[in-house]
N, CA, C and O atoms as a DFTB+ gen file, in Angstrom:
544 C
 N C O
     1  1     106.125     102.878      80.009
     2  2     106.094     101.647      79.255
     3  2     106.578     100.531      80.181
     4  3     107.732     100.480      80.609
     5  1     105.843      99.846      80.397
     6  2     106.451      98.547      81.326
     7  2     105.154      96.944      80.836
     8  3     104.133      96.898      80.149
     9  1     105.658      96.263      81.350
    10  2     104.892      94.880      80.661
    11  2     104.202      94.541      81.611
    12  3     103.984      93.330      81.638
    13  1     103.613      95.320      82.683
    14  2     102.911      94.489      83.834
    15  2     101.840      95.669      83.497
    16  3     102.088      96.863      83.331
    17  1     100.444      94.935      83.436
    18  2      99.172      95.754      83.196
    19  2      98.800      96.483      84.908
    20  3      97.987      97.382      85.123
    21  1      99.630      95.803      85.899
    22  2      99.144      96.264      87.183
    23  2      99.829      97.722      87.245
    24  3      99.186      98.709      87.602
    25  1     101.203      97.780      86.866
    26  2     102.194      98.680      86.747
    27  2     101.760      99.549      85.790
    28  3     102.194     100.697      85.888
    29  1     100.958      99.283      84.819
    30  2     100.541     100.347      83.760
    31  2      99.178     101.363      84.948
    32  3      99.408     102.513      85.324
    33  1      98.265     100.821      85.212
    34  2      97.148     101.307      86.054
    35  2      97.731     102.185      87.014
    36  3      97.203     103.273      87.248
    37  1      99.171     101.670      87.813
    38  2      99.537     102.232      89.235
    39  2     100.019     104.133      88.143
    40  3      99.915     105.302      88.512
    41  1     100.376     103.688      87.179
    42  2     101.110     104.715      86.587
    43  2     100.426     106.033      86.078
    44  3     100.755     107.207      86.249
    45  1      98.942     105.247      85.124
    46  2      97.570     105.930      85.130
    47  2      97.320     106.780      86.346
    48  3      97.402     107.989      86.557
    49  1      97.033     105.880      86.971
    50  2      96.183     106.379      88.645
    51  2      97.420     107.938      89.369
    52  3      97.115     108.930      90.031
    53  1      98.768     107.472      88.834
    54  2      99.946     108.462      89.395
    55  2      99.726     110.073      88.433
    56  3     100.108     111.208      88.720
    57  1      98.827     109.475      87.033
    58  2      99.157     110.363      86.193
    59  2      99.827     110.897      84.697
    60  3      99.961     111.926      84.036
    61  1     100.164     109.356      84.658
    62  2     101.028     109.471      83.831
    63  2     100.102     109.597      81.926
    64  3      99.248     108.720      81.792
    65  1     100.221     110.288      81.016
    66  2      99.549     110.461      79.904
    67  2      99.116     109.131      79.346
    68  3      97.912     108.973      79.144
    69  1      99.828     108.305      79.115
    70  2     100.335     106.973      78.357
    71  2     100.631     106.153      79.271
    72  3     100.846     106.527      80.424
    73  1     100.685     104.921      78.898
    74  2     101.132     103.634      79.481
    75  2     100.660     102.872      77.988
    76  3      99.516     102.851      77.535
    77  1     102.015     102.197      77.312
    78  2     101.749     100.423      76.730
    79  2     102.665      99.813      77.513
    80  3     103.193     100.030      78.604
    81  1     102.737      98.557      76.215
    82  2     103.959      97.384      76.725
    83  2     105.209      97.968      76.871
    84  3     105.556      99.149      76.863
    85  1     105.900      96.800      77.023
    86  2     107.350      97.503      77.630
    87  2     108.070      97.604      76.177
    88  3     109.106      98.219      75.924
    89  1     107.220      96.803      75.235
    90  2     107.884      96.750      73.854
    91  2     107.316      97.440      72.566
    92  3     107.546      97.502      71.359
    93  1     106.418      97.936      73.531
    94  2     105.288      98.345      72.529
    95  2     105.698     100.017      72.078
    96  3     106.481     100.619      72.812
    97  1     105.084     100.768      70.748
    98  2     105.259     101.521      70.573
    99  2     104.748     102.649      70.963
   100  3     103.535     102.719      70.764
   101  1     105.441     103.968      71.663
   102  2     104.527     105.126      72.586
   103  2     103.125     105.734      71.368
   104  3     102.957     105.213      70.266
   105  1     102.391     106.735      71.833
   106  2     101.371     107.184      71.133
   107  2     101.938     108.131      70.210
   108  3     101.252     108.519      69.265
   109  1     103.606     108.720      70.448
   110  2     104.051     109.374      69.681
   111  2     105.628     109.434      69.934
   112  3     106.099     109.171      71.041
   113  1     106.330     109.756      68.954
   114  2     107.714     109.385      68.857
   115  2     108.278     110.067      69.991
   116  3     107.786     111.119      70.398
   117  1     109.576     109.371      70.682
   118  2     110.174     109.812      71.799
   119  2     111.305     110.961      71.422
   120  3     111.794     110.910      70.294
   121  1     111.816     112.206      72.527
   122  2     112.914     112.601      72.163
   123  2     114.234     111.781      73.257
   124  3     115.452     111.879      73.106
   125  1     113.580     111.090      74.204
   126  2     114.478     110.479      75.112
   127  2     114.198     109.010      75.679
   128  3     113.012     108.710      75.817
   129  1     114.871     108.356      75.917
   130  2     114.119     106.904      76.980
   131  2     114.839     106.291      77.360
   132  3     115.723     105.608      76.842
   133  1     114.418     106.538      78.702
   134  2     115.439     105.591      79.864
   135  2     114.689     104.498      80.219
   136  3     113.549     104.449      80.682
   137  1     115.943     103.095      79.778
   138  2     115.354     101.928      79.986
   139  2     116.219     101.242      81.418
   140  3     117.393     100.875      81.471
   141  1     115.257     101.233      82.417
   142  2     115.999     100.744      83.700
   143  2     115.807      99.015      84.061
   144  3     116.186      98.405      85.060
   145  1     115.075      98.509      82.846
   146  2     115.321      96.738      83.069
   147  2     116.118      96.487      82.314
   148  3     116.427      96.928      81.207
   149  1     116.504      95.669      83.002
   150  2     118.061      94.749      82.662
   151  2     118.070      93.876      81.734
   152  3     118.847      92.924      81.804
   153  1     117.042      94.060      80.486
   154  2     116.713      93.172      79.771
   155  2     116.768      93.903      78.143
   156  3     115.888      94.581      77.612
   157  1     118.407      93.417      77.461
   158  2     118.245      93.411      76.643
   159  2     117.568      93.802      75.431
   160  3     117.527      94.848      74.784
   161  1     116.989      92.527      75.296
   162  2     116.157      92.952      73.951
   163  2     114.944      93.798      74.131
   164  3     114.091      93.760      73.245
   165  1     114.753      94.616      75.258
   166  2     114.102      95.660      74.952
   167  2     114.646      97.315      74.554
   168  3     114.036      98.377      74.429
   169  1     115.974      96.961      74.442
   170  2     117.100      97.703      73.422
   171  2     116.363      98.451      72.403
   172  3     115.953      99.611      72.434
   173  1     116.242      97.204      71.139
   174  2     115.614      97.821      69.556
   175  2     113.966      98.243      69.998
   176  3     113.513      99.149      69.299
   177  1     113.441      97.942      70.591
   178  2     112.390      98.784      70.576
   179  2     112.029     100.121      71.344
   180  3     111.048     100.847      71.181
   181  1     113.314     100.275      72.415
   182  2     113.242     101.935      72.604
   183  2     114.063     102.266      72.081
   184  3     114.426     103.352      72.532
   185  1     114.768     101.867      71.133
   186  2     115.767     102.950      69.962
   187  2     114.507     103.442      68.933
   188  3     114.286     104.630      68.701
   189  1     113.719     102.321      68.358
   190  2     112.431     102.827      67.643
   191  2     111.364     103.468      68.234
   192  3     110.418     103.738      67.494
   193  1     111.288     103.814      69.553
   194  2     110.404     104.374      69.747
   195  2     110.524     105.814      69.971
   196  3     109.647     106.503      70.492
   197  1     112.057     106.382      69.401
   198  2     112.534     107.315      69.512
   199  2     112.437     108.367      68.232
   200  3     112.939     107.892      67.214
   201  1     111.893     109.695      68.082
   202  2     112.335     110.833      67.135
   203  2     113.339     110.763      66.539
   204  3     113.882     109.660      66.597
   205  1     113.993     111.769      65.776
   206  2     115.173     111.813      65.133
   207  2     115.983     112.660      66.332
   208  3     115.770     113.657      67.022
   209  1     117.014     111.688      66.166
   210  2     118.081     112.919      66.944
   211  2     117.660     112.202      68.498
   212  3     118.145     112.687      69.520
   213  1     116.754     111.053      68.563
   214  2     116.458     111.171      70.224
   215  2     117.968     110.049      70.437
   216  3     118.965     109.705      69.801
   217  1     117.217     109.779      71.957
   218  2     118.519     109.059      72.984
   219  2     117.952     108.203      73.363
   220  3     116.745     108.397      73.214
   221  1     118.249     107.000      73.949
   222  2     118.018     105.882      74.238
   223  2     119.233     105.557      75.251
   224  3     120.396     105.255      74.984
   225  1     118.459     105.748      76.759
   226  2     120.008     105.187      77.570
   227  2     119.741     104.364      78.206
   228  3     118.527     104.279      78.393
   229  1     120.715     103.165      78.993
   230  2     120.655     101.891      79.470
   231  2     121.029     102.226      81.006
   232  3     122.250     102.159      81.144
   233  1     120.551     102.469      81.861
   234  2     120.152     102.419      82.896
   235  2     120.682     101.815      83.735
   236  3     121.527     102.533      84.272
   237  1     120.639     100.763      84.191
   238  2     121.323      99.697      84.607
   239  2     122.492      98.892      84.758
   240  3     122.752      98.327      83.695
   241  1     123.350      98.606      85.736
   242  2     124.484      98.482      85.742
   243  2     124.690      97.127      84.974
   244  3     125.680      96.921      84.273
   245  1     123.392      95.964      85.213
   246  2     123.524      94.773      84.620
   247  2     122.632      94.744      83.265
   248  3     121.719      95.565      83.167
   249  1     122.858      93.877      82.284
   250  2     121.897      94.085      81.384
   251  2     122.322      92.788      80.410
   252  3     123.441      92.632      79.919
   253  1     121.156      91.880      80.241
   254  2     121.708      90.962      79.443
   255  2     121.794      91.068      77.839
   256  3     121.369      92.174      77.505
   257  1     122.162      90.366      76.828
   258  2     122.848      90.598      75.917
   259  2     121.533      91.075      74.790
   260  3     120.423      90.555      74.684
   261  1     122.215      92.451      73.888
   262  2     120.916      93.070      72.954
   263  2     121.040      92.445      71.967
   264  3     122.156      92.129      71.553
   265  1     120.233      92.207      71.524
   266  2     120.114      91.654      69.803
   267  2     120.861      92.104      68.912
   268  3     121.235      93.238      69.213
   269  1     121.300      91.716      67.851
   270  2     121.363      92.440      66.379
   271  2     120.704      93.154      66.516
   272  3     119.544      92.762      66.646
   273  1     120.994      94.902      66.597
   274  2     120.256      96.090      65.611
   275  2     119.820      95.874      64.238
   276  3     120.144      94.968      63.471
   277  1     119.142      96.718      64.082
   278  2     118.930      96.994      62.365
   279  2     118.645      98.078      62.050
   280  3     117.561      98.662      62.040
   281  1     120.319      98.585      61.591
   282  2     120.310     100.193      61.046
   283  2     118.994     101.013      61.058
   284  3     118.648     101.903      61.835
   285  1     118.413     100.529      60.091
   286  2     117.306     101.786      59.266
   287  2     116.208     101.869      60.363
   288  3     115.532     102.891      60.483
   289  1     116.005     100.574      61.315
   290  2     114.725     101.132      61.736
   291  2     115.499     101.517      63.174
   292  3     115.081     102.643      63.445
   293  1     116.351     101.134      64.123
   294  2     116.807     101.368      65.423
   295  2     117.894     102.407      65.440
   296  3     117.988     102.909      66.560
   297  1     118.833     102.942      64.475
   298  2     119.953     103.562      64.865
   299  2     119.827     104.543      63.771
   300  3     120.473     105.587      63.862
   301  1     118.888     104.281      62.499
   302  2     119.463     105.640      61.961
   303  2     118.316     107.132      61.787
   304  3     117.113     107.028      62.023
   305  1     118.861     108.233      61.415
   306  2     117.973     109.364      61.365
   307  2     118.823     109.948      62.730
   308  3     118.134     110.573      63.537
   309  1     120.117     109.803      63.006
   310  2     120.943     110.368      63.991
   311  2     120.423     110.327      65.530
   312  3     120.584     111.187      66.396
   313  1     119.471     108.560      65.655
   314  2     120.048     108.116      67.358
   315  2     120.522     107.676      68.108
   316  3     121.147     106.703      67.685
   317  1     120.641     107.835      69.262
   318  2     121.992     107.762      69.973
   319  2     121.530     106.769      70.956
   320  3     120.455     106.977      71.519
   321  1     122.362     105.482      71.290
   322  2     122.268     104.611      72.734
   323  2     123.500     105.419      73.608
   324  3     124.524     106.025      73.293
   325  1     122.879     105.113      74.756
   326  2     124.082     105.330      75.782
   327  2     124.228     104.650      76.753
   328  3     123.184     104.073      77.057
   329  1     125.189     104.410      77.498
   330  2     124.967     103.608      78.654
   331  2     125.414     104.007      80.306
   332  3     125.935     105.120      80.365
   333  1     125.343     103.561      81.145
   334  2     125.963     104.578      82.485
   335  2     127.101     103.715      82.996
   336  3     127.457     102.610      82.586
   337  1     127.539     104.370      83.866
   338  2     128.628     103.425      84.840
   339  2     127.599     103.335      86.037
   340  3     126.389     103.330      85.809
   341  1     128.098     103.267      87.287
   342  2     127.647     103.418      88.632
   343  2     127.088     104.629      88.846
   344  3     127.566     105.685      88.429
   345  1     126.033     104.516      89.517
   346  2     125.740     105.789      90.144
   347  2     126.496     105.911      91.628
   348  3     126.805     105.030      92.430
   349  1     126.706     107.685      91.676
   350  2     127.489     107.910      93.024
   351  2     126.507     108.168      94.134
   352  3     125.383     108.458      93.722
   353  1     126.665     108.133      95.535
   354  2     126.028     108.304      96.762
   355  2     125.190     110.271      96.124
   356  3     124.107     110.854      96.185
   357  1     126.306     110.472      95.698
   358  2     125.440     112.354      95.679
   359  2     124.737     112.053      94.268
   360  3     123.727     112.750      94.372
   361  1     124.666     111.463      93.070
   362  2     123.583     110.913      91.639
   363  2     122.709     110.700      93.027
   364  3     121.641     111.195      92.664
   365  1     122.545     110.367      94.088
   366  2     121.218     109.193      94.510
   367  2     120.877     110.671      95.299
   368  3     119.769     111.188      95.156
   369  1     121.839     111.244      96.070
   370  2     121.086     112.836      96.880
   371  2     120.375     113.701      95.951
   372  3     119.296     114.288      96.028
   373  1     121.541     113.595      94.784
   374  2     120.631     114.748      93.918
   375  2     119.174     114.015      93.726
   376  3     118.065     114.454      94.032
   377  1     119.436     113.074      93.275
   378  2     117.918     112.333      92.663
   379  2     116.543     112.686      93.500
   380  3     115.418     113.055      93.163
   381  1     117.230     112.372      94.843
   382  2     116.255     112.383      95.686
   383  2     115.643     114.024      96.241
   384  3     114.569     114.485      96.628
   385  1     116.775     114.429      96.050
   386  2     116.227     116.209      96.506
   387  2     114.939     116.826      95.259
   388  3     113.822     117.310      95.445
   389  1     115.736     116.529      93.956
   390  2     115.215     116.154      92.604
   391  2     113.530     116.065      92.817
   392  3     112.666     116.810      92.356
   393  1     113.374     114.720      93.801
   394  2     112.279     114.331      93.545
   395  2     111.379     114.878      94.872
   396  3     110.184     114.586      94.890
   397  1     111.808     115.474      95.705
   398  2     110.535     115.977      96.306
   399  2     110.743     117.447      96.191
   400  3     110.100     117.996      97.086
   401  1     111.565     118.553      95.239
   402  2     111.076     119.670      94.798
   403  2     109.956     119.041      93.622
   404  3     108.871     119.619      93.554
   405  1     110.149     118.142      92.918
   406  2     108.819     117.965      92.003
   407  2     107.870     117.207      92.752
   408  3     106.806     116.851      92.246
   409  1     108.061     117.046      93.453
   410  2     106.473     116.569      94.945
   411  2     106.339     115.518      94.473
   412  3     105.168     115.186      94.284
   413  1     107.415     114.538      94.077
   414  2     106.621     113.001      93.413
   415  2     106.538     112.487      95.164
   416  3     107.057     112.947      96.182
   417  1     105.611     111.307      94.902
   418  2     104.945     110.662      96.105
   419  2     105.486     109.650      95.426
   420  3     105.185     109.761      94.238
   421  1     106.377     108.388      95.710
   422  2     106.605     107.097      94.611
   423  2     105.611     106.240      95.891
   424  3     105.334     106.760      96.972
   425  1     105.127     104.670      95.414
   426  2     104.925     103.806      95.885
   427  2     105.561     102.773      96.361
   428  3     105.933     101.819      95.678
   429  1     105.716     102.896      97.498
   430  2     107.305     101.985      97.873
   431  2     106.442     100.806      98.727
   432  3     105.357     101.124      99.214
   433  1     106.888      99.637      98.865
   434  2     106.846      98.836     100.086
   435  2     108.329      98.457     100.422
   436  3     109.192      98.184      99.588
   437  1     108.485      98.486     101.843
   438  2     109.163      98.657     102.275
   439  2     109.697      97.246     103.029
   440  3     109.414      97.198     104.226
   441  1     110.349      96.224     102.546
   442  2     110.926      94.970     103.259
   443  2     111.765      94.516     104.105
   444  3     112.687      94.687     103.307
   445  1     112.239      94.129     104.917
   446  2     113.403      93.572     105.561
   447  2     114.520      93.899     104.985
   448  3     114.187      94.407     103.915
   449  1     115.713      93.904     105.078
   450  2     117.290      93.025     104.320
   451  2     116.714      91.648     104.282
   452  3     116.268      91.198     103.227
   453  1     116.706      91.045     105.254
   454  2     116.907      89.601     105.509
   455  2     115.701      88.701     104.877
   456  3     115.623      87.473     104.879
   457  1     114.824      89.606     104.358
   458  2     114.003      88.872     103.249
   459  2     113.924      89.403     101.964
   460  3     112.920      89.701     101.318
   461  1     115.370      89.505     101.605
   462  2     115.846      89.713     100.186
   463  2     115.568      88.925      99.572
   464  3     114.759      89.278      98.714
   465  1     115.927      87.568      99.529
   466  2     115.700      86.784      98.939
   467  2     113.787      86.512      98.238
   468  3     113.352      86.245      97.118
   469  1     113.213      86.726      99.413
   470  2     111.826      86.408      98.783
   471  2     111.044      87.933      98.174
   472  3     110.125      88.046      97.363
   473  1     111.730      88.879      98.841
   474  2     111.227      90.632      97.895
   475  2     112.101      90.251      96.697
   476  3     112.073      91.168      95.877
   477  1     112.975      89.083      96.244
   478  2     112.998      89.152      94.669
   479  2     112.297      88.241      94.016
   480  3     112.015      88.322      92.821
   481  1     111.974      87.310      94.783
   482  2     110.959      86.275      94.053
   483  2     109.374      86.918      94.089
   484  3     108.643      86.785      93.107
   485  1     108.995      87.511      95.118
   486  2     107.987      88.948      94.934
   487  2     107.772      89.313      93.648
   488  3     106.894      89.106      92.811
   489  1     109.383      90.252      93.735
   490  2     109.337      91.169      92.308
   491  2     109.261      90.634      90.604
   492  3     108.813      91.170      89.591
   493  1     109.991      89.207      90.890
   494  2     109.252      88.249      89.498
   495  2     108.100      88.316      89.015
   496  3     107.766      88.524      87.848
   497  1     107.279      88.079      90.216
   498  2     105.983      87.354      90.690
   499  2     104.935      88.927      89.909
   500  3     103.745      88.911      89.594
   501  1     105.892      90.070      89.804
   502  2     104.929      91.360      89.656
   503  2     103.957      91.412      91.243
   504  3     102.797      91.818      91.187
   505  1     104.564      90.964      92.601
   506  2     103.352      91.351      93.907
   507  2     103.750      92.299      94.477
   508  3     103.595      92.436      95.690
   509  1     104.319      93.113      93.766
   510  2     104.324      95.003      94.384
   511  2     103.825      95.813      93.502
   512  3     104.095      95.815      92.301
   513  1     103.107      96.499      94.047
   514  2     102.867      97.648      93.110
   515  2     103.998      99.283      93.250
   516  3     104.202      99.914      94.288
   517  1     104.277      99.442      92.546
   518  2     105.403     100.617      92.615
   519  2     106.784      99.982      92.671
   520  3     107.337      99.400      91.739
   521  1     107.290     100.189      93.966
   522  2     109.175      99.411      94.433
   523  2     109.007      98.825      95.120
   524  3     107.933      98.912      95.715
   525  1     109.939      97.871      95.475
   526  2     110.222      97.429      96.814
   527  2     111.009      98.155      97.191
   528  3     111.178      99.141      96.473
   529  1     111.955      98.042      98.595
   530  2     113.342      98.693      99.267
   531  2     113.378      98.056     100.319
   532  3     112.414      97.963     101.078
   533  1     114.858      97.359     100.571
   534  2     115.250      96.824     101.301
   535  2     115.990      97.529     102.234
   536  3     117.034      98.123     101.965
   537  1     115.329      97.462     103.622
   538  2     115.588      98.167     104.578
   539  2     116.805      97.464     105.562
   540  3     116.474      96.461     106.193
   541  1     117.887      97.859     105.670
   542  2     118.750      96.979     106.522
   543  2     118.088      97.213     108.285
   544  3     118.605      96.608     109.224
């Protein structure tokens, strides 16, 4: 689920079953969903896009402010938000060992440090497909 139609295709083309909006509702109820943008009010709509009993976790160390919930349709039927602290140097080893026993290939472009500044006006812009990573 993400709001960039380029990012939906890259995801298709990767494999993925589904792709909607970032707000939009999946083709069928979730038991889990990790939301890694830092944006709020897309809170109540992956609490609803969740089963009974599912999870909804916040990803992100920054995240601006969520809306008013509303019980009956976002929190109840027993689901759960959660949120993280920091991830540690070995969260990022495991992740990564993680990810090439499951043979993922991600799409990275790969930038400078020193053109941080414009790989985030880039990443506004939606002109990557996959990640960026800033290479010192």
């Amino acid at each position: 689920m993400t709001r960039s139609p380029r990012a939906q295709e890259l995801a298709l083309r990767l494999g993925a079953a589904s792709v909607t909006g970032a707000a939009d509702a999946p083709p069928e109820p979730l038991d889990a969903a990790i939301l890694f943008a830092p944006v709020g009010d897309l809170v109540p709509p992956a609490l609803r896009a969740l089963d009974r009993g599912g999870i909804a976790v916040v990803a992100g160390i920054h995240l601006t402010d969520v809306p008013p919930l509303v019980y009956e349709r976002e929190l109840f039927y027993e689901k759960e938000l959660r949120s993280v602290t920091a991830n540690t140097r070995a969260d990022g080893e495991e992740l990564l060992t993680l990810a090439v026993t499951l043979g993922l290939d991600p799409t990275v472009t790969a930038r400078r440090f020193v053109e941080a500044d414009d790989t985030l006006r880039d990443l506004a812009a939606d002109a990557y497909e996959g990640a960026a990573v800033l290479v010192p």
